[in-house]
N, C-alpha and C positions, 0 to 999 in steps of 0.2 A: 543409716541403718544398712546392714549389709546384709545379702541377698543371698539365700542357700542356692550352690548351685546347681540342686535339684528342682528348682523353679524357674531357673533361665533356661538352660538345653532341655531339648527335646530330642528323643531315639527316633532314627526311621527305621522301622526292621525288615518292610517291605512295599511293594510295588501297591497305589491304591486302584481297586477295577475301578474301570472309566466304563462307565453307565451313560448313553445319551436319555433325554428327560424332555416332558412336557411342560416342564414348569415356568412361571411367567420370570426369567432370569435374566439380570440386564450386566453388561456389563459397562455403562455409562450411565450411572445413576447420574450425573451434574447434567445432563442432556434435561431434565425435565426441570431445570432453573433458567437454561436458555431458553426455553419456547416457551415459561413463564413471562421471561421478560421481554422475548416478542413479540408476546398476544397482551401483556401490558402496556408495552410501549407505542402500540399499535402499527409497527413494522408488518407485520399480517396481514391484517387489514386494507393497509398499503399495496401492499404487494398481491393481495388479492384483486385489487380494484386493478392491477395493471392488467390483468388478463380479463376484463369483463366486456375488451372489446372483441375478442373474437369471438365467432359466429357458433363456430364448429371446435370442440376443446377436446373433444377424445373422451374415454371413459374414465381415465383418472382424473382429468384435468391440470392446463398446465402450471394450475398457480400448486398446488400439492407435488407435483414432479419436480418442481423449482426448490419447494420446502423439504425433499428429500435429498438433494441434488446439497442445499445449504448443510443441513445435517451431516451428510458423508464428508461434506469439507474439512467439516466442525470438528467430528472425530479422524480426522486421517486419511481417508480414501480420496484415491489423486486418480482414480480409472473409472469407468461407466456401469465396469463390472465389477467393481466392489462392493455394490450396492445387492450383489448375491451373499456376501459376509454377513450384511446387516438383515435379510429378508424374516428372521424367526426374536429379530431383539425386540421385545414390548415397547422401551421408552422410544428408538427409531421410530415405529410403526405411530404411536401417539404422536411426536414431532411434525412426522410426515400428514398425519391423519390421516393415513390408512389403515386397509385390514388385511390390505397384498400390496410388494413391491411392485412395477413394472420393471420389464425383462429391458435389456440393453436398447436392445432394438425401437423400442417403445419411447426410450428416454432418448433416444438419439432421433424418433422422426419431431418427437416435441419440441427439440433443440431446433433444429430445421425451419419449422414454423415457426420463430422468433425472430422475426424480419425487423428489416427497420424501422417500425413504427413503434413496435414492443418494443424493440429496445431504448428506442427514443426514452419512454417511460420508465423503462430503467434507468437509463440517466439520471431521469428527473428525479429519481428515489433515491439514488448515490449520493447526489447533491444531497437532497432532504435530509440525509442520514449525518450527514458532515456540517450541515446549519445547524440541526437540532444541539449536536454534541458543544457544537463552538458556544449558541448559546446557552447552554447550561454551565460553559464554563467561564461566561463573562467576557468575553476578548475581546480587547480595547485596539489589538494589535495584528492583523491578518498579515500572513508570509504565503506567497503563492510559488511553488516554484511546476514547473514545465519538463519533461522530459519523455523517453524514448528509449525504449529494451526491446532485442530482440528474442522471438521465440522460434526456435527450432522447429519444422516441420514437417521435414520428411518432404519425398516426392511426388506425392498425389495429391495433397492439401489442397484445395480449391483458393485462389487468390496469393499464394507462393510465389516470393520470386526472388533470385539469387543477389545479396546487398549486401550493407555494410553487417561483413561478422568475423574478426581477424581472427578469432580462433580455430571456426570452421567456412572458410571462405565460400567452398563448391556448394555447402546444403541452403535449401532453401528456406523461408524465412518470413514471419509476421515480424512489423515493427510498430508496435502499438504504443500511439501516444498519451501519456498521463501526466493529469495535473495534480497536483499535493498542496493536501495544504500542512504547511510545516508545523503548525502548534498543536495541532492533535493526532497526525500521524495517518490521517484517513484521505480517501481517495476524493477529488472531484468530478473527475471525468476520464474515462475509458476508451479510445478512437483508434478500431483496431484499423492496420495499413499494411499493404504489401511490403515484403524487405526489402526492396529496390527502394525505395523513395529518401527524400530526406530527411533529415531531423526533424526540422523546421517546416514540413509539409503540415498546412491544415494549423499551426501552431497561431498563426496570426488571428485567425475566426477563434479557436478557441478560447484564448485568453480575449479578446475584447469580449463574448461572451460570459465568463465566468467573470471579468471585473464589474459589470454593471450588476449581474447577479449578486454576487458580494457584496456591491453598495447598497443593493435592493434588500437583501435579505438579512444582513448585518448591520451594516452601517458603521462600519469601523473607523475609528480616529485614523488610522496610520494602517493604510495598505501599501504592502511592498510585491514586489516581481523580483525574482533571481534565476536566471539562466545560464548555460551554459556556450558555448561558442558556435558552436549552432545556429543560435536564435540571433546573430548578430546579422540584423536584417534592419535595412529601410523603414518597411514600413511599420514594424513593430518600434523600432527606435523611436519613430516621429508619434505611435501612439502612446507610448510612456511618456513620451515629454509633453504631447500634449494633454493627456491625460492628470497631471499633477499627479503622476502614480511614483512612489519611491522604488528604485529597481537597481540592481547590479549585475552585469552582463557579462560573463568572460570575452572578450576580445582577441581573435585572432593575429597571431603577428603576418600578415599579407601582406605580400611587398609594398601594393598600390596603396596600402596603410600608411607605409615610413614610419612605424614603432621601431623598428630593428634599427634606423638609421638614429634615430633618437634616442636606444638605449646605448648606441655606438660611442654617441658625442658626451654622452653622461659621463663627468668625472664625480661629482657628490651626491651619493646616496644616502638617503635618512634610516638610522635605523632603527628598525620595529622590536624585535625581540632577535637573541640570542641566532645568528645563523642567516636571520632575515632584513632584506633590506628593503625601500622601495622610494620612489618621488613621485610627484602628482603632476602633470602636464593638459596641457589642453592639445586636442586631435582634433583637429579644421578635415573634415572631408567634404571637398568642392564638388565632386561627383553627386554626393545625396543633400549637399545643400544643409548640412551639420556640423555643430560644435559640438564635441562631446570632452567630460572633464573621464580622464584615465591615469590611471591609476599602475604603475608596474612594480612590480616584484622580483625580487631572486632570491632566490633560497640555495645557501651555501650546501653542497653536497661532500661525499668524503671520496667518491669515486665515479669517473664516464659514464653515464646511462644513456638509458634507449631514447630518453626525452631529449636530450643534449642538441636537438639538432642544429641548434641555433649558436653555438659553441664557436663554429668556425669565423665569427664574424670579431671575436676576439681574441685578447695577445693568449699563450696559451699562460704565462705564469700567473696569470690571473685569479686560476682557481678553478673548481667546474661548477657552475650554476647552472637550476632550472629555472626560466625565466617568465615570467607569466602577466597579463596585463585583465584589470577591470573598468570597465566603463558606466561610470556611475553617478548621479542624481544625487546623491546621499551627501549630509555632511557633519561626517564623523572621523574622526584619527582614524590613517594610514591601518593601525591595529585591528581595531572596531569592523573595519572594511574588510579586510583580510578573511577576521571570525566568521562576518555574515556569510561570506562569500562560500566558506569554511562547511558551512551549515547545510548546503544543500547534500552532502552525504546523510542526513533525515529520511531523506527519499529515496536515497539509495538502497538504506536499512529497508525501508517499508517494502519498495518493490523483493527486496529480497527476503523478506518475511512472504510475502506473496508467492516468489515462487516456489520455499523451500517447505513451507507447509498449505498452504492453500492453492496448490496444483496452476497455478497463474499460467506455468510453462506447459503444462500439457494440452496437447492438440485431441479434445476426444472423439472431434471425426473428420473426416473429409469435405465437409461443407462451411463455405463460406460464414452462413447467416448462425449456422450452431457452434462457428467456435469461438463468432465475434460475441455469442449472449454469453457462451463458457465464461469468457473472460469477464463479465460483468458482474455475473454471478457469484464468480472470486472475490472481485471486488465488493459485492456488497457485503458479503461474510465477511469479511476483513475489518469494513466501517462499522459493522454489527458488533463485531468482538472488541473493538476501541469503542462504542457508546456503552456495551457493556460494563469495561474497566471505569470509563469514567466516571459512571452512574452510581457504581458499588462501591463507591471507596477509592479510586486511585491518587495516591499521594500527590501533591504540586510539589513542582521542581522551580529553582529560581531562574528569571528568565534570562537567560545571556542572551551576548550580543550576536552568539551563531542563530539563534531563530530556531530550533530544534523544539523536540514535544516538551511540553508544559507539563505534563505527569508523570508520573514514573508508572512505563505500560511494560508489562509482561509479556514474553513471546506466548505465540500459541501454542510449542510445545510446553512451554510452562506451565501454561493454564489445564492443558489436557492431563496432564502427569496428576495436578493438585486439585484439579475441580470436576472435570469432565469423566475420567475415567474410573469412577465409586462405583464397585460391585452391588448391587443394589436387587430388590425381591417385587413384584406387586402380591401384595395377599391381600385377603377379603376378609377381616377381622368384624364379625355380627353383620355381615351384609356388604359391608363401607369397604371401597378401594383405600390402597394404603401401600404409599410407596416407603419401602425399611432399607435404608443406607448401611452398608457396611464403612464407614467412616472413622480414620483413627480424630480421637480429639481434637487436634489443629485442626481437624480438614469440619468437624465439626460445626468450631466456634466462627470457622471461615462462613460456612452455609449458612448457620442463622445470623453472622453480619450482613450478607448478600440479601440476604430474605427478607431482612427490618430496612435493609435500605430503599431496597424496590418496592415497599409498599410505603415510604415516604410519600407525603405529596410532594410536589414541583413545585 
């Protein structure tokens, strides 16, 4: 049927007045589906009882500054003062459970008082947030992987110090270490550090932590470890092996290795796919008193790059290779290996969903103890919005061999665009509060799927 197209366009003939208003007008009506489902899910509650240990909480209290502080994540705001955008929104103010925002200053001495012990219990709720999701999704199959980004901080940031950052070497620098767990995409653990340090600082306590936790709290058939070149340490080595933990470590080529001298002597390489090649050897290091089975690679290039450094140690007709080695426990095809290995870009994705919408990289004050909770807070919104997807519907994906998320999860700007950002009224129809959606039909049938889901039982 065809459409007069006096029904389609519309005239603009002129400027409409803009009138400010007292009316209860939201511009993120899907704000009041999330703090449905975290006073369902009992997230709140949680996160209420973390603040029940201090003595003295102020007049907002810090468990409602935290739930405003989550909210500004949720919708966009990466500043302390953003939270003056949102001070006249209803559904904010209901989120938050207030009836006035706190002023900057406010939110930033609360941050402050979130010493180590509070955050301890954050921890402990990050984790909870990431056992719950896993078991609701059944997994038979845990993937941990380990890493370390740095954040930018300017020169006064308390606990700054100038480390590894090759793009801006002179500024100083948080390097906060984070565990993942690969099948759901959500955070395990949060350990901010000064940018001086190394990768691998604090990396050993962590992970023997999170594996017994894991055992304790899952009990999964098949736990893996995967790290990067960094973690290629001693005593972590000897606790994966003794551990019966399945792991894949990138391996450094370091002289007092002799890998370089044994890809030197290599004439037969097996090959893997199209470009790639690799053979499997065993690496005796008499120093830490180990065998380890490694694993090398090269991957055929079409031109010299900045990786090449290792170039010089062969003929030059040979071709240019980037050359790369695993060390690993595992026993799977050369390929299989490769994938997994492959797969720790998972968590490359997450932290950078973290910092590109959930403010991870912003520093929002000068003190130590309030930007090490900032970052926790990130974190916990982040594991909040992945229990959400999974809880409401997220599609299962089939599992390869790289160990990546199990559903198909939506970025945060996607969800904000389609869920969170509905223009939305409170009115009071015979008395009765009554929240009225401006929602086109998809965004609709979307909300009452979210709705009949979250009021499933478990």
């Amino acid at each position: 049927m065809r459409l007069r197209k006096g029904s389609i366009r519309a005239r603009v003939k002129g400027d409409l007045p803009i009138v400010f208003t007292q009316e209860k007008l939201s511009a993120y009506g899907g704000l009041e589906i999330f703090r449905r489902f975290a006073d369902g899910s009992g997230f709140s509650d949680r996160l209420r009882e973390i603040f029940s240990i201090r003595c003295f909480d102020g007049d907002y209290g810090s468990f409602r500054i935290t739930l405003a502080l989550i909210g500004m994540l949720l919708l966009g705001g990466t500043r302390l003062r953003h939270l003056r955008v949102l001070e006249r929104d209803p559904l904010f103010l209901r989120f938050a459970r207030l009836q006035k925002l706190p002023c900057d200053r406010t939110v930033s001495r609360s941050l402050k008082g979130m010493t180590s012990p509070l955050r301890e219990r954050m921890s402990d709720l990050l984790r909870e947030l990431a056992y719950d999701t896993a078991r609701e999704a059944g997994l038979s199959r845990v993937t941990l992987d380990l890493d370390g980004t740095v954040l930018r901080t300017g020169l006064c940031a308390e606990g700054a110090e100038r480390g590894f950052n090759p793009h801006h070497p002179k500024d100083k620098s948080y390097y906060p270490l984070t565990a993942h767990l690969a099948q759901t995409g959500q955070l395990l653990a949060v350990e901010n550090r000064p940018g001086n340090v190394h990768d691998s600082e604090g990396a050993y306590e962590m992970l023997a932590c999170l594996v017994d936790d894991l055992r304790a709290q899952l009990a999964p058939r098949h736990l893996e470890v995967r790290l990067d070149g960094a973690f290629f340490r001693r005593e972590i080595l000897e606790f994966l092996e003794e551990g019966g933990i399945e792991y894949a470590i990138k391996t450094p080529l370091w002289d007092w290795l002799d890998i370089r001298n044994t890809i030197r002597q290599r004439r037969r390489w097996q090959r893997v796919r199209p470009g790639l090649q690799a053979f499997a050897t065993r690496l005796v290091i008499p120093k830490w008193d180990l065998s380890l089975r490694v694993v090398v690679y090269r991957k055929h290039v079409s031109h010299r790059t900045r990786k090449n450094f290792q170039l010089d140690l062969f003929h030059p007709d040979d071709g240019h290779y980037e050359y790369s080695a695993v060390a690993t426990n595992k026993r799977v095809r050369l390929r299989t290996l490769w994938d997994f290995i492959a797969g720790r870009g998972g968590h490359e994705k997450t932290l950078g969903e973290l910092k590109q919408h959930l403010a991870f990289d912003t520093i929002p004050t000068q003190d130590w103890d309030a930007n090490s909770a900032w970052l926790l807070i990130s974190a916990l919104t982040h594991n909040l919005v992945r229990r959400f997807q999974l809880t409401t519907g997220a599609a299962k994906r089939r599992n390869g061999p790289k160990r990546t998320y199990r559903y198909v999860l939506e970025s945060l700007r996607t969800l904000r665009y389609e869920l969170l950002n509905i223009p939305a009224k409170i009115a009071t129809p015979e008395g009765r509060l009554q929240l009225r959606l401006a929602a086109a039909p998809g965004t609709q049938r979307r909300i009452t799927h979210v709705l009949e889901t979250m009021h499933q039982p478990a």
